[in-house]
C-alpha positions in Angstrom: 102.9 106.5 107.8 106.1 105.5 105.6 104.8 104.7 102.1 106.6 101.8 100.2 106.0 101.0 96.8 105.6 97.0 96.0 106.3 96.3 92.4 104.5 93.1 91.3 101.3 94.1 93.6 99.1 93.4 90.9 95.8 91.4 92.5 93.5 90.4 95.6 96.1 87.8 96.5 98.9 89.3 96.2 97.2 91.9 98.8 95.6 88.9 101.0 99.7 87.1 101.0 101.0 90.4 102.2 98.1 91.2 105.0 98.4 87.6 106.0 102.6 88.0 106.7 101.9 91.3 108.2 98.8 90.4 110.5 101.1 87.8 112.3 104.3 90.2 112.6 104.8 93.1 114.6 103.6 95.7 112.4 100.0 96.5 113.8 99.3 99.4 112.0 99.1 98.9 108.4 97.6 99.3 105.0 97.8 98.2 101.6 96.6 99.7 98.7 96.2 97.7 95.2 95.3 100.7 93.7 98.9 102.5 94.3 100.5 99.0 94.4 101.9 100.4 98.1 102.3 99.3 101.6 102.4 101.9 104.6 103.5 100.8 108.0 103.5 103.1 111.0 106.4 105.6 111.0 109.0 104.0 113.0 112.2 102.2 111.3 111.2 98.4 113.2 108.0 98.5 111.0 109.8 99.8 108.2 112.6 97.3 108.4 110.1 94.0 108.8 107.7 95.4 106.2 110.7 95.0 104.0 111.5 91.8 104.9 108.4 90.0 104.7 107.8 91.7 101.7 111.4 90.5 100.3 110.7 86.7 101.6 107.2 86.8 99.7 109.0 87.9 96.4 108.4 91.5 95.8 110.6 94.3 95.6 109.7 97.6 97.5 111.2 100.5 97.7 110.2 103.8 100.3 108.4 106.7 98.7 107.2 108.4 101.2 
């Protein structure tokens, strides 16, 4: 899995906007952790790459840390 920190992950909806965007792209394999304010997709660069997107278009910046 390719880990990517989300800054501004910071409650249940920010976690249910970002599951909602994902669950209707083509990243299948996901999960989100509130906790570590982090994202993992699957470890190919597609997911990667939309991950980042949809994150972008909802507002929050992520970076990869893993």
């Amino acid at each position: 899995m390719r880990v990517l920190k989300v800054e501004g992950l910071c409650c249940e909806n920010c976690v249910k906007k970002i599951d909602a965007a994902l669950a209707e792209s083509c990243v299948k394999h996901y999960e989100i952790s509130l906790e570590d304010k982090t994202v993992s997709v699957c470890d190919c660069d597609t997911c990667q790459a939309t991950a980042e997107e949809i994150l972008k278009d909802l507002g929050f910046e992520s970076e990869r840390i893993a």
